[in-house]
C-alpha positions in Angstrom: -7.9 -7.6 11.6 -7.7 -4.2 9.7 -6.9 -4.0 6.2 -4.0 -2.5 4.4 -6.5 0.7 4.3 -6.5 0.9 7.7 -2.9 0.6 8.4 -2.0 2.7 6.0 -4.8 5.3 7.4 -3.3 5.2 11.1 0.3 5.2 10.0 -0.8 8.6 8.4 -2.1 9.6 11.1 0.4 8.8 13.6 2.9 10.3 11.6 0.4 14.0 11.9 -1.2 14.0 14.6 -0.4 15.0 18.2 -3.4 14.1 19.9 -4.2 10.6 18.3 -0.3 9.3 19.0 -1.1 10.4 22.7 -4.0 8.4 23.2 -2.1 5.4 21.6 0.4 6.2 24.0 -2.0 5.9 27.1 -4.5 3.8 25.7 -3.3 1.5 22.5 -5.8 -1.3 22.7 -8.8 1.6 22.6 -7.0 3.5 19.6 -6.3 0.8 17.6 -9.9 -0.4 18.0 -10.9 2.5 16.4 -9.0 1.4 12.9 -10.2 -2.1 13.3 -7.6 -4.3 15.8 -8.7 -5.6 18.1 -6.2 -6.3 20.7 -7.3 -8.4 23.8 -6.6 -6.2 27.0 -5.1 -9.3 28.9 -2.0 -9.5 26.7 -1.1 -5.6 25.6 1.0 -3.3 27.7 -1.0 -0.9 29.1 1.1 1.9 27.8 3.7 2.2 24.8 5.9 4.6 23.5 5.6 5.4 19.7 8.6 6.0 17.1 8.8 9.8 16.2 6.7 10.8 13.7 9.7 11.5 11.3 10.2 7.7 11.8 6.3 6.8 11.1 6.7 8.7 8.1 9.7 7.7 6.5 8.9 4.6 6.8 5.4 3.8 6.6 5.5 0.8 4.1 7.7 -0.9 6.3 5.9 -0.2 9.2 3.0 -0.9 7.2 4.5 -4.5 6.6 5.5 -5.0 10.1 2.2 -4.5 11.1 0.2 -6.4 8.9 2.9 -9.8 9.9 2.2 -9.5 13.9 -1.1 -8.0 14.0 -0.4 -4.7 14.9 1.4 -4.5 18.3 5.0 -5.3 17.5 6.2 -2.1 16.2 4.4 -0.3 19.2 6.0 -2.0 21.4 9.6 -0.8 21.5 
């Protein structure tokens, strides 16, 4: 599981830039690899939509917490 570091690091991220949220969109379980989660393939969509990045931004500690209570996948997930 990735640390609070982590999250905190992609939430930045997805709340910047273009190019990571659209390989989260097409790939999640690869892109969230690279911040340490490790998702098993057999149970994650193979696509999701991402909140705006106004959204990731305004509310990164939430998101932050949200994350850090299911792992990473719920708030992806919408």
């Amino acid at each position: 599981m990735a640390g609070r570091k982590q999250i905190h690091e992609l939430l930045k991220q997805l709340g910047e830039d273009d190019d990571l949220r659209a390989r989260m969109e097409s790939n999640p379980v690869e892109t969230l690899a690279e911040f340490g989660f490790k998702i098993d393939p057999a149970i994650a969509p193979f696509r999701v939509a991402l909140p705006s990045k106004e959204h990731i931004r305004d509310n990164t500690e939430l998101l932050a917490k949200q994350i850090e209570a299911t792992s990473g996948w719920v708030i992806f997930a919408r």
